[in-house]
N, C-alpha and C positions, 0 to 999 in steps of 0.2 A: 306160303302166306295163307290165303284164305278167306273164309267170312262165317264168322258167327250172327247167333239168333240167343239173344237171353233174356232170361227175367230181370228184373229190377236188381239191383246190386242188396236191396236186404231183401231179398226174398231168392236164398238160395236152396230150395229142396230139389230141383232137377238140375243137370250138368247141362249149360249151353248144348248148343246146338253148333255144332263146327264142320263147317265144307270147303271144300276145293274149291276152287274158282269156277270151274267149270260145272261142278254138280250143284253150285248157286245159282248158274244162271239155266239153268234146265231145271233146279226147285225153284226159282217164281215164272218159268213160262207155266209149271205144269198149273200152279196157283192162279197166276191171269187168265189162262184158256177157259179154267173151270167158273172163276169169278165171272169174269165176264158173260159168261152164256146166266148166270143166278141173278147178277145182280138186276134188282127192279129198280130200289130205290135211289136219291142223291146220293146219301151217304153209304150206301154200298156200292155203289159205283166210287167216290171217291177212296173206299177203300182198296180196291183194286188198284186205281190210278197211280195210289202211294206207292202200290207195290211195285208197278210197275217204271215205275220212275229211280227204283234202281236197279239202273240198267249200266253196268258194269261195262259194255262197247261204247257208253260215251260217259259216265262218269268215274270213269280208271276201274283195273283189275285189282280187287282185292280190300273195294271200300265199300261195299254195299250191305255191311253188319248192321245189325242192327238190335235195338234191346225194344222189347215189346211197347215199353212205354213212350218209344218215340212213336208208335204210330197215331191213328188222329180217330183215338176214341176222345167220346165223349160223355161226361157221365149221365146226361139222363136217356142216351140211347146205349150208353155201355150193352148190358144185357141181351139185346137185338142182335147189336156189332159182331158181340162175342159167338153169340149162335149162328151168324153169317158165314164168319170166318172158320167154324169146324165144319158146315156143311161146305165152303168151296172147300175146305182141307178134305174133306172125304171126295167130295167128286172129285179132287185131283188125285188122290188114292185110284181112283176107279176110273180113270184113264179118260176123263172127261174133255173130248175135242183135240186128242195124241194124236188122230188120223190128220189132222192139220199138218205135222212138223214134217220139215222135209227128210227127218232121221228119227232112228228107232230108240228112245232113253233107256238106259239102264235103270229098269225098272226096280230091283232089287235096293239098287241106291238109292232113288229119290222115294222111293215107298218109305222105306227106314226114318227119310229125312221128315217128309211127310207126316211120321206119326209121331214122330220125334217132338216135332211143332205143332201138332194136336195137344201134346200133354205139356206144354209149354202153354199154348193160350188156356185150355182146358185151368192149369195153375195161376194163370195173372186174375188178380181183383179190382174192380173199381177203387179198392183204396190206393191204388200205385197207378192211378191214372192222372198225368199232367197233361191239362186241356191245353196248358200254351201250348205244347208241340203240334194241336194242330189249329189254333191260331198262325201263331208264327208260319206254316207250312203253309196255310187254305189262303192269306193275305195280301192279295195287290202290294208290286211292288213296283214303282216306278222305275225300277234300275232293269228290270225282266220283260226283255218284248213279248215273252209270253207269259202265261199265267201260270204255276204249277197245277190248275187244276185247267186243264182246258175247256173253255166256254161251251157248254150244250151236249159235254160228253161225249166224243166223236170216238168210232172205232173206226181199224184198219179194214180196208177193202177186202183184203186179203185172206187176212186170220181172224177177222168179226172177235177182235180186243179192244180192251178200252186204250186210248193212245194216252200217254203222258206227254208233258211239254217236253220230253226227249224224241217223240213221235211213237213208233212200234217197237218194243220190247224184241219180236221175234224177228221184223225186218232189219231192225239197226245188228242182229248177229250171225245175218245172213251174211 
């Protein structure tokens, strides 16, 4: 089964991005770990958050794909977003807060996968960005006793990550 990472369906110059199950969720801790120690601002912190909210130990094995333009850019920070997102992609290249994990990644894989998803954002433009997806995502819902973005940004005692409304990425796959 698996989980992929793609561009927009017309914009096909690079092959997805396709992982195991297992080497997805060891590619977004190594992304959280590294996010999280960069991010300053709201919207870099919520773009961690997103990431980290698919968290495959609580929302099933094998569903946490995703196509670039669901994440929750927006176009008059697009630019910023975009340059956030290859710096935490290189510090997770560069093993940014790996002494945290209580096991040693296969470095060889998630590097590959890593740059794999450099030249993926490096390829998405602000013309294929749909701000619903992160309306609809950032939105109070009365049906959600928690918020997908948690109030005030809280990280794990722990792992010093941003927590999603699933809680810690790295705790929930302990």
């Amino acid at each position: 089964m698996g989980n992929y990472v793609s561009l927009p369906d017309q914009h096909s110059s690079l092959e997805d991005l396709h992982m195991s199950n297992g080497l997805t969720s060891v590619f977004l801790e190594m992304l959280v770990l590294s996010g999280s120690l960069m991010a300053v601002s709201n919207r870099e912190k919520e773009f961690i958050i997103w990431l980290a909210q698919r968290d495959q130990s609580i929302v099933g094995i094998g569903t946490v794909g995703f196509s670039l333009e669901e994440m929750p850019w927006l176009i008059h920070d697009f630019n910023r977003m975009k340059l956030f997102m290859l710096k935490t992609i290189e510090g997770a290249i560069n093993k940014t807060k790996w002494e945290v994990l209580d096991y040693e990644p296969n470095e060889e894989m998630v590097v590959r996968c890593l740059h794999h998803f450099k030249e993926l954002i490096k390829a998405f433009s602000v013309d294929h960005v749909l701000e619903s997806h992160y309306w609809e995502w950032s939105e109070l819902d009365d049906n959600d006793p928690i918020p997908a973005i948690p109030e005030g940004h809280p990280m794990c005692p722990t792992h010093s990550i941003y927590l999603s409304c699933h809680g810690c990425l790295i705790c929930n796959s302990m």
